[in-house]
ZADO-1210 file (C-alpha; in nm, 4 decimals, padded with zeros to 6 digits):
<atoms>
<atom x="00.0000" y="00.0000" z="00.0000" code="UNK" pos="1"/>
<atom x="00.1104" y="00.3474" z="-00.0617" code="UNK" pos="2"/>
<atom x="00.1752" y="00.5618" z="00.1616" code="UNK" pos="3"/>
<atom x="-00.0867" y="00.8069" z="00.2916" code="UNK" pos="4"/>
<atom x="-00.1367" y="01.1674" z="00.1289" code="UNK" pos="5"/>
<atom x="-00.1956" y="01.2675" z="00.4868" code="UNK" pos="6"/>
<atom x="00.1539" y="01.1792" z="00.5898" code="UNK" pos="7"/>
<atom x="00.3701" y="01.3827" z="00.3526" code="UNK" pos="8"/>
<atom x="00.7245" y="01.4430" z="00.3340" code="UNK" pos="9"/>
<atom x="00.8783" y="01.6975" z="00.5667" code="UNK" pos="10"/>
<atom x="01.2329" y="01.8119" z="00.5791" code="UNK" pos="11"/>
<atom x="01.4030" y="01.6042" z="00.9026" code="UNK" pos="12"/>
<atom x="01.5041" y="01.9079" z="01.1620" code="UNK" pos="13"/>
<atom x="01.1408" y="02.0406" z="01.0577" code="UNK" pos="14"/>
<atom x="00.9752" y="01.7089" z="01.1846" code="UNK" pos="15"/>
<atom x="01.1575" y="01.6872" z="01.4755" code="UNK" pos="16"/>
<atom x="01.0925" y="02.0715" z="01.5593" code="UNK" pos="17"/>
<atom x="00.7293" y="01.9800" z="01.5162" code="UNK" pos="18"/>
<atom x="00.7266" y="01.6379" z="01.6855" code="UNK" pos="19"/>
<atom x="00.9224" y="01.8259" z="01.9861" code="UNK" pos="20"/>
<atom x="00.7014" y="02.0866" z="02.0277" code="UNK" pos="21"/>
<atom x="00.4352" y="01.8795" z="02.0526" code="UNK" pos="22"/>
<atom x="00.6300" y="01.6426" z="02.3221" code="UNK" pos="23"/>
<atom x="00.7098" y="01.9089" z="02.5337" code="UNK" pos="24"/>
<atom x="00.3396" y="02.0288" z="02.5717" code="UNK" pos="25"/>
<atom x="00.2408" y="01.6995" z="02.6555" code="UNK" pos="26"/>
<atom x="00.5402" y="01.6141" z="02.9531" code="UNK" pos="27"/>
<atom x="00.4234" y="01.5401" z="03.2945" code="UNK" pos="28"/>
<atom x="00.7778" y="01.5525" z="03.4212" code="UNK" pos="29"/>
<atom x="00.7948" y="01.3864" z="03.7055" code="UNK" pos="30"/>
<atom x="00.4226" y="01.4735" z="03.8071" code="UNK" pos="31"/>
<atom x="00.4495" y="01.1187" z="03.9052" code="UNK" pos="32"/>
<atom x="00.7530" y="00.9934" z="04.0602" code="UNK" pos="33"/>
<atom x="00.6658" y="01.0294" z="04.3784" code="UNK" pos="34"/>
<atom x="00.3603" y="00.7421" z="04.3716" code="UNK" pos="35"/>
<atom x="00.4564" y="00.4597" z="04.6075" code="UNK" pos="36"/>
<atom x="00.4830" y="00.1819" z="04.3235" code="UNK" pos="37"/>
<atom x="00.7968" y="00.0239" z="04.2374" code="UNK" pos="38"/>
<atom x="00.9447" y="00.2274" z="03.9413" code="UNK" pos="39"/>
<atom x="01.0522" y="00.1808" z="03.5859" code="UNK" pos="40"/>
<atom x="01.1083" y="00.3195" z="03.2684" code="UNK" pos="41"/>
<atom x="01.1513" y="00.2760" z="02.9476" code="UNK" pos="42"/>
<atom x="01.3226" y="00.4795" z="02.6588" code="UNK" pos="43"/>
<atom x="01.0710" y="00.5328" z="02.3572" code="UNK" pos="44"/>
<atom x="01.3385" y="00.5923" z="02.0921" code="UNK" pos="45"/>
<atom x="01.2492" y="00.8482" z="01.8067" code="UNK" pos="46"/>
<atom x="01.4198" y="00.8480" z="01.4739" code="UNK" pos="47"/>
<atom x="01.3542" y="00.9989" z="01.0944" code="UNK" pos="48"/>
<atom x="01.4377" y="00.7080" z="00.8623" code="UNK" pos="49"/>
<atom x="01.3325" y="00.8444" z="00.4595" code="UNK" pos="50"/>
<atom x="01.1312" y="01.1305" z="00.6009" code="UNK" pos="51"/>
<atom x="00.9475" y="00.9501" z="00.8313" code="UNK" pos="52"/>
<atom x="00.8991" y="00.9601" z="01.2005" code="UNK" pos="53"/>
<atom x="01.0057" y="00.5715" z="01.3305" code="UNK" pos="54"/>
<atom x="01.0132" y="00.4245" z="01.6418" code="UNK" pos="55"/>
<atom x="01.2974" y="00.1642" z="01.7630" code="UNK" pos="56"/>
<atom x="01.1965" y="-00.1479" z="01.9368" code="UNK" pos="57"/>
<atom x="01.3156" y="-00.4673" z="02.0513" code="UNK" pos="58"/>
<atom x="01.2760" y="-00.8199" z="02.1102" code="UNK" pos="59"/>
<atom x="01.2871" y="-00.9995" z="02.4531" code="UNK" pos="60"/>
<atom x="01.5525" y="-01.2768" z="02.4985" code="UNK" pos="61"/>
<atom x="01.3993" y="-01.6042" z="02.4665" code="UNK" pos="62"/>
<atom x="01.5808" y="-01.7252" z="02.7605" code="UNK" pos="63"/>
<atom x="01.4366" y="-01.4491" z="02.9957" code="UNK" pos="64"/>
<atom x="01.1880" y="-01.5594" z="03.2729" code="UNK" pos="65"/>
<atom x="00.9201" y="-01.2410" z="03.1959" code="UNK" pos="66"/>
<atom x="00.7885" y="-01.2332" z="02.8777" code="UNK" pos="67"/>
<atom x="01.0494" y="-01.4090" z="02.6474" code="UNK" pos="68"/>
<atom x="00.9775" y="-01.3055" z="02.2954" code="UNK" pos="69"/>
<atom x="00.8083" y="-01.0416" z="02.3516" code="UNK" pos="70"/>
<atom x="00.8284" y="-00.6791" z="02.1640" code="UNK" pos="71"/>
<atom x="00.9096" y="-00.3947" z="02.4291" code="UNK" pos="72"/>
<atom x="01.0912" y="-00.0860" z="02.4115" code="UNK" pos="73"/>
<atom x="01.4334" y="-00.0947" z="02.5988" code="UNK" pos="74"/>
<atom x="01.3670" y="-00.0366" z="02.9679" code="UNK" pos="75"/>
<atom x="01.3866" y="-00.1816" z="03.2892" code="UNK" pos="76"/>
<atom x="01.3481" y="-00.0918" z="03.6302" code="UNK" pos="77"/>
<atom x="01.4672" y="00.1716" z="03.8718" code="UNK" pos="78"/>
<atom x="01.8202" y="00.1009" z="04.0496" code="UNK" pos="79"/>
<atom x="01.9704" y="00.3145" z="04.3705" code="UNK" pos="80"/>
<atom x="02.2147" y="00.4969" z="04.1823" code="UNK" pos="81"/>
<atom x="01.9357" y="00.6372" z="03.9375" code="UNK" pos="82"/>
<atom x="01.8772" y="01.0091" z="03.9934" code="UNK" pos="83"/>
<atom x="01.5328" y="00.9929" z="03.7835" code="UNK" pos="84"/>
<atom x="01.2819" y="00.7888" z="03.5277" code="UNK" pos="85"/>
<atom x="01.5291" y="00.9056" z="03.2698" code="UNK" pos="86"/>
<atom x="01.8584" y="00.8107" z="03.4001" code="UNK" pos="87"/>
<atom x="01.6455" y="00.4056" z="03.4582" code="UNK" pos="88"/>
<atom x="01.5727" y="00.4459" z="03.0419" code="UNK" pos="89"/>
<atom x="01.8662" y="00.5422" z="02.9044" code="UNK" pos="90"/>
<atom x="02.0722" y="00.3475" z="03.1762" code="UNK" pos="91"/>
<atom x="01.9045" y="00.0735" z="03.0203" code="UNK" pos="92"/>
<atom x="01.9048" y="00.1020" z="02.6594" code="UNK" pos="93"/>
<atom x="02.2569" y="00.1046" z="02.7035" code="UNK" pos="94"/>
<atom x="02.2747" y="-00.1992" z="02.8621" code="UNK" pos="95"/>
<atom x="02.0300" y="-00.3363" z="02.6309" code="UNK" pos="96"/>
<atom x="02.1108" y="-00.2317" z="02.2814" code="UNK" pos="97"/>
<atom x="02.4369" y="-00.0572" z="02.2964" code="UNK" pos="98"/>
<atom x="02.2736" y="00.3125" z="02.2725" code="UNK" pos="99"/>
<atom x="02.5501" y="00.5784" z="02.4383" code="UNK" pos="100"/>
<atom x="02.3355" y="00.7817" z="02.6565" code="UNK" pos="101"/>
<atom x="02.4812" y="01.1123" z="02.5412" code="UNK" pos="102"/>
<atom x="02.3713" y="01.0224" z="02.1741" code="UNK" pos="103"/>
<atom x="02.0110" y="01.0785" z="02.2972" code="UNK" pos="104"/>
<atom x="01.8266" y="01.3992" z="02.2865" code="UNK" pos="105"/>
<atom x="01.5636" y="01.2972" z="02.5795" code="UNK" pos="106"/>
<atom x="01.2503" y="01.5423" z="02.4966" code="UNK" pos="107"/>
<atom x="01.0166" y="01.4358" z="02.7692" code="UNK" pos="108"/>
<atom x="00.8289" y="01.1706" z="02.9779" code="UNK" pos="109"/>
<atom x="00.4660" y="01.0789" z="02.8871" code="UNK" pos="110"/>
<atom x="00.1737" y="00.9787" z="03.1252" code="UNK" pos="111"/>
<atom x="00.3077" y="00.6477" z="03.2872" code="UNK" pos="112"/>
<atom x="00.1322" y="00.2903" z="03.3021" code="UNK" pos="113"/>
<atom x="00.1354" y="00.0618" z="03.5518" code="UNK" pos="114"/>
<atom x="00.2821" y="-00.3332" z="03.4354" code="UNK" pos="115"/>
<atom x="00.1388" y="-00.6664" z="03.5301" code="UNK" pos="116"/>
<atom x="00.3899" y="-00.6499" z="03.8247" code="UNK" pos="117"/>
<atom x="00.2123" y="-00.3551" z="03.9285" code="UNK" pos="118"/>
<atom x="00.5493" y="-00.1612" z="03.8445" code="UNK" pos="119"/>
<atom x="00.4997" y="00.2126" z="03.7786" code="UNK" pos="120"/>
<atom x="00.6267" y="00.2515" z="03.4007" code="UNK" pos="121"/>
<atom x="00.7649" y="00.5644" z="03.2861" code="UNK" pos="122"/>
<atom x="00.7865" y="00.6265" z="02.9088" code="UNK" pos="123"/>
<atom x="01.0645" y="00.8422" z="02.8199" code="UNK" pos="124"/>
<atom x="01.0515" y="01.0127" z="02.4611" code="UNK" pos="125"/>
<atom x="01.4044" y="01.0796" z="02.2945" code="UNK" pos="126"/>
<atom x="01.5639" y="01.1151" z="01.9482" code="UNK" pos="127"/>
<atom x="01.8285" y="00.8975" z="01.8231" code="UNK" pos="128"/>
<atom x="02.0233" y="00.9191" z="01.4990" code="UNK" pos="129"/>
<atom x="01.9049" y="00.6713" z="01.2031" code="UNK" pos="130"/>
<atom x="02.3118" y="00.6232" z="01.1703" code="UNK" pos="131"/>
<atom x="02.2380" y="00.4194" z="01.5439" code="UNK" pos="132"/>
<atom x="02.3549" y="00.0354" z="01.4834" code="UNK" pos="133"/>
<atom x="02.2191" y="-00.1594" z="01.7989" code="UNK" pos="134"/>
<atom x="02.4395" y="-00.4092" z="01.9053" code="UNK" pos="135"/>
<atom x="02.2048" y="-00.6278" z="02.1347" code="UNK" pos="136"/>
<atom x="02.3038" y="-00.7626" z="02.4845" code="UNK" pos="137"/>
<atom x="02.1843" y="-01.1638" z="02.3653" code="UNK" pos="138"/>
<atom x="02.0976" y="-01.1793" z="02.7129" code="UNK" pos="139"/>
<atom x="01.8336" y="-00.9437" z="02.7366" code="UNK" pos="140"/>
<atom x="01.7245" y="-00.8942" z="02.3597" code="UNK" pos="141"/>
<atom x="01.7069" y="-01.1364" z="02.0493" code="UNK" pos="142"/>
<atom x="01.6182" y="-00.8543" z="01.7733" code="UNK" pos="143"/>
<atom x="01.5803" y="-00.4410" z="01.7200" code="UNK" pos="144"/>
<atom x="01.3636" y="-00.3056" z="01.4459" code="UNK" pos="145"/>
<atom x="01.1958" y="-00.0030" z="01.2747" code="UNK" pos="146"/>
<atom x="00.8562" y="00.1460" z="01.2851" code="UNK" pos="147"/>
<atom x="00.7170" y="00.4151" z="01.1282" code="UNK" pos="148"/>
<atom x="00.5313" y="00.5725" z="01.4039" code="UNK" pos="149"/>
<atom x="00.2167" y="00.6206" z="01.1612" code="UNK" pos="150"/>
<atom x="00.1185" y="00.2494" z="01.1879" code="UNK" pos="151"/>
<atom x="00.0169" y="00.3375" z="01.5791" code="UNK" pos="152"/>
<atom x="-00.2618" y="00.5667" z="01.4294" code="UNK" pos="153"/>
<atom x="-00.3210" y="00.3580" z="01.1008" code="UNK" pos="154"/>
<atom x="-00.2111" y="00.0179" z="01.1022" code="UNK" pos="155"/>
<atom x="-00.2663" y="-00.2241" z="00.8376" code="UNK" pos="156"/>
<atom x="-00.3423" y="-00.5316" z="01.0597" code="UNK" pos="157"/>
<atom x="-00.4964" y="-00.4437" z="01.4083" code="UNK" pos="158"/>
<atom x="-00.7017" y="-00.5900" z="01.6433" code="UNK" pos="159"/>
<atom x="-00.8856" y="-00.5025" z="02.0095" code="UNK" pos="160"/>
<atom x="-00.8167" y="-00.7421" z="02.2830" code="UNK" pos="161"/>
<atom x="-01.0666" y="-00.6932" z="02.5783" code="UNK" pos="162"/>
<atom x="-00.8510" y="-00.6535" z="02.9084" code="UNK" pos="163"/>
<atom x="-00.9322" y="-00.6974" z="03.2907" code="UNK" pos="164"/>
<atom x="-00.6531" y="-00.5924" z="03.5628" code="UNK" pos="165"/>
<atom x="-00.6342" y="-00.8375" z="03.8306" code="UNK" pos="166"/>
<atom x="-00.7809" y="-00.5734" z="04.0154" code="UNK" pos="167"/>
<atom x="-01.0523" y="-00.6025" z="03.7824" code="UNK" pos="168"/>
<atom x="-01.0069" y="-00.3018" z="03.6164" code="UNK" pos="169"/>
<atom x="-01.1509" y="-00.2601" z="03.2333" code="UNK" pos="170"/>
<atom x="-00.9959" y="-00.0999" z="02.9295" code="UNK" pos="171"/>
<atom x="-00.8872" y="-00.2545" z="02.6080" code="UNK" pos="172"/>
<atom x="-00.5476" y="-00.3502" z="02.4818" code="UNK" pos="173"/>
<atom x="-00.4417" y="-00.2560" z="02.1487" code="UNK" pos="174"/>
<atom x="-00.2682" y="-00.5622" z="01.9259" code="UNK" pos="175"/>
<atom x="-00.0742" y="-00.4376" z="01.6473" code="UNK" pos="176"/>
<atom x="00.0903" y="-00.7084" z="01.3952" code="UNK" pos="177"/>
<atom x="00.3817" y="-00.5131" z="01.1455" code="UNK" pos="178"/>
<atom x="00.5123" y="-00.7323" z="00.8626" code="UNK" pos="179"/>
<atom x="00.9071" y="-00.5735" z="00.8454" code="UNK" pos="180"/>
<atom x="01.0405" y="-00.6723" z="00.5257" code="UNK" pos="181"/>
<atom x="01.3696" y="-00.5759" z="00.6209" code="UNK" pos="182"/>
<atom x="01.3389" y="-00.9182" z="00.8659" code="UNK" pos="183"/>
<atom x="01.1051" y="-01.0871" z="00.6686" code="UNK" pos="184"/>
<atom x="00.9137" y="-01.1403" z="00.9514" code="UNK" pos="185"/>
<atom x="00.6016" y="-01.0363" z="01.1653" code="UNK" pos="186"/>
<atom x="00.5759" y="-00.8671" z="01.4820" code="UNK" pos="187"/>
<atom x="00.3488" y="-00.8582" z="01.7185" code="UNK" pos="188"/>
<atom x="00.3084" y="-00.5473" z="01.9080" code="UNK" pos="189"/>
<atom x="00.0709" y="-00.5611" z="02.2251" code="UNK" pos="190"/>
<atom x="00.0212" y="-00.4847" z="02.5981" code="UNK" pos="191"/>
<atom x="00.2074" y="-00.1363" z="02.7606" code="UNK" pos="192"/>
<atom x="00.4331" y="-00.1172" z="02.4871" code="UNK" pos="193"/>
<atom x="00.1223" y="-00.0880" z="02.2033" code="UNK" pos="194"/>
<atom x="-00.0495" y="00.1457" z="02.4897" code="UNK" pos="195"/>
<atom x="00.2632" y="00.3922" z="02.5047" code="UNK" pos="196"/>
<atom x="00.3122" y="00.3211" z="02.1027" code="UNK" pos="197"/>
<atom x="-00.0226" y="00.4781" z="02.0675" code="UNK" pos="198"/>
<atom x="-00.0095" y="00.7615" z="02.2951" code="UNK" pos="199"/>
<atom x="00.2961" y="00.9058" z="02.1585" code="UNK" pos="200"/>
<atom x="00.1814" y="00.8591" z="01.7891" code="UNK" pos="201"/>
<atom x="-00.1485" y="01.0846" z="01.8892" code="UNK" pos="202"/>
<atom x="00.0822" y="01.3417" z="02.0688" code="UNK" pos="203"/>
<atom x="00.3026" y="01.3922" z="01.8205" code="UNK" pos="204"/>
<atom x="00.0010" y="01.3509" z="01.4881" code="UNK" pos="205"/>
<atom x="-00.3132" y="01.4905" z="01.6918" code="UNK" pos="206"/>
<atom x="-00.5181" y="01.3264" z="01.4862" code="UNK" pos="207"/>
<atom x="-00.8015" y="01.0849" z="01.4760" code="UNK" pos="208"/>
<atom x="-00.6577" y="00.6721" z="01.4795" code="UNK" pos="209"/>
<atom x="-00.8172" y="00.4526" z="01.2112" code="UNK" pos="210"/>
<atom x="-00.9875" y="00.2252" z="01.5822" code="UNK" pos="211"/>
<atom x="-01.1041" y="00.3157" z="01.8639" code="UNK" pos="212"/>
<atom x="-00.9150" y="00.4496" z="02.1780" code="UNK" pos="213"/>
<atom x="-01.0072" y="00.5252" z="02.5219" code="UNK" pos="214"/>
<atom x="-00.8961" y="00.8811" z="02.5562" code="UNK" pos="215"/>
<atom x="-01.1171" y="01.2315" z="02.4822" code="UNK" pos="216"/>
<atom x="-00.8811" y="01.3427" z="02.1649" code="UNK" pos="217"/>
<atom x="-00.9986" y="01.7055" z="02.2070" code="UNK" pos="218"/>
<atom x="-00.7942" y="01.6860" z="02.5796" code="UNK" pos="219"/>
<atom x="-00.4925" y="01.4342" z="02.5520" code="UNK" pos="220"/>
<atom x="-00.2834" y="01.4846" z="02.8146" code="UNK" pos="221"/>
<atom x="-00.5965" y="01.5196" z="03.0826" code="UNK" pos="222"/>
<atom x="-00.7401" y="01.2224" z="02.9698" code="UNK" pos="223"/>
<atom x="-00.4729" y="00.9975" z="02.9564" code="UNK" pos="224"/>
<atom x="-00.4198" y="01.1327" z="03.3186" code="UNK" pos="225"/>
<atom x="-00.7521" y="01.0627" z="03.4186" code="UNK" pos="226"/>
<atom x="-00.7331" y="00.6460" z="03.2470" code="UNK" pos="227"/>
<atom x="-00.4240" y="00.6594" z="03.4650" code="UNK" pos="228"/>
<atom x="-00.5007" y="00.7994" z="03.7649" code="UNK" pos="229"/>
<atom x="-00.8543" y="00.5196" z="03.7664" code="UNK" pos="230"/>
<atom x="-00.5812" y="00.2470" z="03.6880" code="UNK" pos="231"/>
<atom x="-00.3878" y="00.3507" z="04.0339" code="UNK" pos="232"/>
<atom x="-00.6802" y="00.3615" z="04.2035" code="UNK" pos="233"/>
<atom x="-00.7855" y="-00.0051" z="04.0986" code="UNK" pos="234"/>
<atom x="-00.3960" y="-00.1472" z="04.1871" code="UNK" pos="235"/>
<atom x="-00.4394" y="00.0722" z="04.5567" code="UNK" pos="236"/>
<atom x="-00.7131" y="-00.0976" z="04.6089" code="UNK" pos="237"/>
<atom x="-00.6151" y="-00.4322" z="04.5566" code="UNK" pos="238"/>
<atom x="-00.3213" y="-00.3964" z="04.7593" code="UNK" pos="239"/>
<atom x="-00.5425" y="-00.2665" z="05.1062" code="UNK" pos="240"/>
<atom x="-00.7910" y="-00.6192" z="05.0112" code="UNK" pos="241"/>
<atom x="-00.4474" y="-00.8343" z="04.9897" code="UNK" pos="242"/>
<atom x="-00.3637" y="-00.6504" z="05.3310" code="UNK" pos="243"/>
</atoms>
């Protein structure tokens, strides 16, 4: 399929000026550090491939206990010696793919999530270079690839899973499937990592996806702090029942 007439071309530094203006409205900082979850981050890493916004993302390590196989963006959780949700992400994305923190320009952190672990999950927005060559830790990730941030608004092959919390909280889980030719392969793209996928691609294009989401597109950032802040609610609640 070609590509959409609504995407067109735009010079790289004037893509990123525009995708970073739009970021930066939409930071929460650390609105939300101080919650009393266990924290963690991850790095959402930004790059203009052929004068297109893309996303980097990676493959779990078959041979890890959590979610082998699985796509995720490099992340982990929070040690001592980190001084913020930033520090965790790129801390980790070192460790994970190689990137040298001082090769990315971190932009801002989006409204978190909260993991099956009932981690806090901090998405942290940055730009990389398309020169980047990951070099995987084989411990921790199996594969890195490339995708054009568009397919989080209009994907070719997407479906709607319905989703409970354990503390029985509703909402719906976006399932993306990408066919990369460059891997001649499928990926499936689910969970947090579709979730955070999606937000930033409707920050940065503020426009309507081609399925249904559950935010009010007229007020992002309140919205998306509103799904969160019910989510929170749900996990503190479960944790004074387990009590």
């Amino acid at each position: 399929r070609r590509r959409s007439r609504r995407f067109p071309l735009v010079p790289r530094e004037g893509l990123k000026a525009a995708a970073r203006a739009r970021l930066r409205a939409h930071d929460v900082a650390g609105t939300f550090s101080a919650l009393p979850l266990p924290k963690a981050a991850v790095l959402l890493p930004l790059l203009v491939r052929r004068g297109r916004l893309c996303l980097l993302l990676t493959v779990r390590s078959l041979q890890l206990r959590r979610s082998p196989g699985e796509v995720c963006f490099p992340g982990g959780k929070s040690e001592a010696a980190d001084k913020d949700e930033i520090d965790t992400a790129l801390r980790e994305a070192k460790e994970e793919v190689g990137l040298p923190p001082e090769e990315v320009e971190v932009v801002c952190r989006l409204v978190p999530g909260i993991d099956k672990m009932n981690n806090l999950v901090t998405p942290v927005v940055g730009f990389i270079e398309d020169t980047f060559q990951a070099t995987p830790n084989p411990d921790e990730v199996s594969d890195v690839f490339v995708v054009p941030l568009e397919y989080f608004i209009e994907p070719l092959n997407y479906m709607t899973l319905p989703y409970k919390t354990s503390s029985g909280h509703q909402s719906r889980m976006h399932c993306f499937m990408y066919d990369d030719n460059e891997h001649k392969t499928s990926f499936k793209i689910w969970g947090l990592t579709a979730h955070f996928a999606v937000l930033l691609a409707l920050v940065i294009f503020g426009r309507r996806p081609t399925f249904e989401v559950d935010y009010d597109l007229d007020n992002l950032i309140s919205s998306a702090v509103q799904n969160f802040m019910s989510l929170y609610a749900s996990v503190k609640e479960e944790k004074k029942s387990n009590l």
